[in-house]
C-alpha positions, 0 to 999 in steps of 0.5 A: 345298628341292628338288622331290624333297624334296617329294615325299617328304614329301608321300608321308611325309605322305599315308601317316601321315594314311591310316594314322593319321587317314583309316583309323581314321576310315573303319571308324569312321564306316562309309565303309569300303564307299566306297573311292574317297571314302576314297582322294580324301578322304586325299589331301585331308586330306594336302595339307592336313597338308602345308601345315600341316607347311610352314608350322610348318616344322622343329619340326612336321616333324621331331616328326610325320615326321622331316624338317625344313628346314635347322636341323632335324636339328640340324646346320647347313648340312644344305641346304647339304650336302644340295644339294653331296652331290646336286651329288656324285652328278650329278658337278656338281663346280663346284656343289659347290665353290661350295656347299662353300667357303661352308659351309667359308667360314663354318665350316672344321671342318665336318666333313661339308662336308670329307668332301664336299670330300674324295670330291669331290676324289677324283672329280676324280683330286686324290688328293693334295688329298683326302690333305690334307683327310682328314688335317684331317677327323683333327685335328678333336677333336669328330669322332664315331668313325663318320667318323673311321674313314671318313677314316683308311680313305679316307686309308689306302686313297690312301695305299697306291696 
């Protein structure tokens, strides 16, 4: 996992332990007067949450604050495709054609590596290429609506210029 992954689950955890086990806790005990006990002891009881977070991993993650690790969402290869799609954005396009084939490699109707594979594609001006992989996107039977518009849009979009 990434360090910006960290961090937002940290920042995830230390809000919903504030907000739900130090306040109640504070104003309950009458610590509420000494603010900046309350604010060292949240971050305290959040690295601790954090850890314990870590260390069930997905089940625990994903039920308490809606993050998990790679099977966690319920889609496989979500590391994988989480890693190509920051590799995207940076423009790392040897990264994410690494990432990408081996995701593809293991399963060639992945649907969210081939949109990957695509925008990647049309990036790097092979229009033709992303033409031929939107048109696989299509013939994919179990292809929800949302991403069967994306790639018919796209498709039409290159087919016209």
């Amino acid at each position: 996992m990434t360090d910006e992954y960290n961090i937002t689950l940290f920042i995830r955890v230390w809000f919903i332990t504030t907000l739900f086990i130090c306040g109640p806790i504070f104003v309950f005990t009458g610590f509420s007067d000494y603010l900046p006990l309350g604010a060292i002891a949240s971050v305290i009881i959040a690295i601790i949450v954090f850890f314990i977070v870590s260390l069930l991993g997905n089940t625990l993650g994903n039920v308490l604050f809606g993050v998990g690790g790679k099977s966690g969402s319920g889609r496989p290869f979500t590391a994988d495709l989480d890693k190509a799609k920051h590799y995207l954005r940076q423009k790392e396009m040897v990264r994410v054609k690494q990432i990408i084939d081996e995701v593809l490699s293991k399963d060639p109707a992945c649907v969210e590596a081939l949109m990957i594979k695509a925008q990647a594609l049309i990036d790097l001006g092979n229009n033709g290429q992303a033409k031929t992989v939107l048109r696989t996107i299509l013939k994919i039977k179990t292809i929800d609506v949302q991403n069967r518009r994306w790639a018919s849009a796209l498709l039409d979009e290159l087919s016209c210029c």
